[in-house]
N, C-alpha and C positions, 0 to 999 in steps of 0.2 A: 293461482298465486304461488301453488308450492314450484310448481318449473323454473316459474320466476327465480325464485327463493334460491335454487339449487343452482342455476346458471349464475345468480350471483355469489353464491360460497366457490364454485369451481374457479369462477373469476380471479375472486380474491386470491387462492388459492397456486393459481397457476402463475398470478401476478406476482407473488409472494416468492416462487419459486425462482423464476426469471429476474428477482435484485436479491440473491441469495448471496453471492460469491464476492468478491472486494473491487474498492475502485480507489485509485491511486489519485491522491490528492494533491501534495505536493513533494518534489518537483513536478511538473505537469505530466502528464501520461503520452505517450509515442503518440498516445491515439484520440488525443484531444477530446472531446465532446461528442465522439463517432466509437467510443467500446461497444467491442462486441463480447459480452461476457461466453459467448459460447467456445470464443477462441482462448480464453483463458490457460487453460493447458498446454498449451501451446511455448512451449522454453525455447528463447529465454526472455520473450517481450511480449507475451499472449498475441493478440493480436496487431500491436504494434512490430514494425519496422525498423531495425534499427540501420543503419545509416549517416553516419556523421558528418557526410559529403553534402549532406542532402537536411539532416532532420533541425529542425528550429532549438537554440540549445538555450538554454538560460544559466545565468551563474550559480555556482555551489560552493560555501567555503568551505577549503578544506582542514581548517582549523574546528569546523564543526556548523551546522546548519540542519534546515527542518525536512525532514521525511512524514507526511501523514497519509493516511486512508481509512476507507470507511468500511469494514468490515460487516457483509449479512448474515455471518453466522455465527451461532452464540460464542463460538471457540473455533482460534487456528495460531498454530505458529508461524511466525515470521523469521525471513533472513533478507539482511539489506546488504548487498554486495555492489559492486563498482569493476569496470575495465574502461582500459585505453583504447580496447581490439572495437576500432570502426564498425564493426559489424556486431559486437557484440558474440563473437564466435567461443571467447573465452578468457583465459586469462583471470579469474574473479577471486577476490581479496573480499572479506568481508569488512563489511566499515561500523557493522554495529552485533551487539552480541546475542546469540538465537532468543527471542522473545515470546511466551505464552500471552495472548489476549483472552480475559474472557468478558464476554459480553456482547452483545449488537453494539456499531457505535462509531464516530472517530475516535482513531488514534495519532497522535502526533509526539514527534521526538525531535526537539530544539538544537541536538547538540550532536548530530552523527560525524563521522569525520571519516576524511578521505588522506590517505598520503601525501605528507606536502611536498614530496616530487610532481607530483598529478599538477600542482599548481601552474595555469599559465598554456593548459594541453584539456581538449577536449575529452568527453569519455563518456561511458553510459550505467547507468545506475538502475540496477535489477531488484524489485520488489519481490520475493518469492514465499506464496503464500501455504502451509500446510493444513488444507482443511479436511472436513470428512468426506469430501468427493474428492480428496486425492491434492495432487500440489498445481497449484495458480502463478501466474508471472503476469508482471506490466512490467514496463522499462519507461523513464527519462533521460534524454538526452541531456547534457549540462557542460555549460565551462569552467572548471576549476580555478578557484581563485583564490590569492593568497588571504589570510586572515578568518575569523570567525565572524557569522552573522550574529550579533548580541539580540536583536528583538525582531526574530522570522515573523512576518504576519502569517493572519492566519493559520497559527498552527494552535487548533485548539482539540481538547479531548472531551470525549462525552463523557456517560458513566459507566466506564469498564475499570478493570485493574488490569497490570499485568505485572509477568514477571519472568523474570530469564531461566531459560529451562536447556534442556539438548533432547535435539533432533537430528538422527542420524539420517533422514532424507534430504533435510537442507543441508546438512554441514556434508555431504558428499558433493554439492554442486560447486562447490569452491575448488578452486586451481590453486590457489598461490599458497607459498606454505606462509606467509606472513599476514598480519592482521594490524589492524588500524584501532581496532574497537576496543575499550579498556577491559581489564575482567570485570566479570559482577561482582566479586568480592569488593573491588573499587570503585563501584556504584552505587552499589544499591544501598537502599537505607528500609532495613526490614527484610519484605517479601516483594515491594512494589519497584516495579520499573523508574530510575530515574527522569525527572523532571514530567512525570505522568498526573496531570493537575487538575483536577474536574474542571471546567467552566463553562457547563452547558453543552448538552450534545446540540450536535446541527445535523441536519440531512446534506447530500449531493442533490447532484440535479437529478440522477436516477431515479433518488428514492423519491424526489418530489413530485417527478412524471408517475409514476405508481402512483400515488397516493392522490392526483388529480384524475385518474383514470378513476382508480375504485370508487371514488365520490360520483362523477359524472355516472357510472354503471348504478350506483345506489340511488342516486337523484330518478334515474329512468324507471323505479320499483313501486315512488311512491303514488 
């Protein structure tokens, strides 16, 4: 029984490792339903493609709309940035202000905003994450649209806090010298990230495949 026992703790283990890193929620991810978290490192789309010739875009207002994901590790900082450049080759403005999460969890932000020149012109929208194995990227594709989304579905937050901090490995992947994003002084209320609301964490599908795996390997013990 103990072999058993230890093939299922390395299980866990190794499973636990492999949904460690973030997965971009909303706007959709380059790379749909097919991440490969290994490519994450990978700048400036992890494993996603970016492509505007080619990539499936969704609309974004640029009055302000919902950016989430589900972060595996207890703590990382975030930067959300935006270009016009097809390829995602450069050009990147940041649309929201560098962010400390801590906790396992979703995160989601109701209100990010893009330049409203952008409106009416496709573009792509860069997730860039700084965690303790170093910094992560996903990209969506998206259409810039005039006005603000008032009620994004789906944009819910687990139980994390967060809070705006500086990071001088995110704020060096920006090109533009202009910014969209308001100051923190002009958001925040306290220490906590604007519009950051508990309502129940949720899993992705990743973590859900984990977690049907470990059961199905713990079913096989008894």
């Amino acid at each position: 029984m103990a072999p058993l026992r230890s093939l299922f703790t390395a299980a866990v283990l190794f499973l636990s490792a492999a949904n460690a890193h973030f997965e971009l929620l909303q706007p959709p991810s380059l790379e749909g339903d097919q991440m490969n978290e290994d490519l994450e490192p990978n700048a400036p789309c992890g494993g996603g493609v970016a492509d505007l010739s080619t990539n499936e875009v969704v609309d974004f207002h640029v009055d302000g709309d919902a950016v989430g994901w589900f972060l595996g590790h207890p703590q990382a900082n975030w930067l959300i940035r935006g270009t016009l450049d097809s390829k995602a080759a450069g050009n990147w403005t940041e649309m929201y202000p560098v962010i400390q999460q801590d906790g396992r969890g979703e995160f989601c932000q109701p209100a990010v905003k893009a330049p409203t020149a952008w409106a009416g012109k496709k573009g792509i929208i860069s997730i860039a994450c700084a965690a303790p194995d170093g910094l992560l990227f996903q990209c969506a594709a998206v259409n810039f649209v005039s006005g603000a989304n008032a009620s994004p579905s789906d944009c819910n937050n687990g139980s994390v806090t967060a809070t705006f901090t500086d990071d001088p490995n995110l704020s060096a992947l920006l090109d533009a010298s202009t910014t969209t994003s308001p100051s923190p002084s002009e958001t925040t209320s306290g220490s906590a990230a604007p519009s950051l609301v508990a309502r129940g964490s949720g899993l992705p599908i990743g973590s859900l495949a984990v977690t049907a795996v470990m059961l199905l390997i713990g079913a096989a013990l008894l």
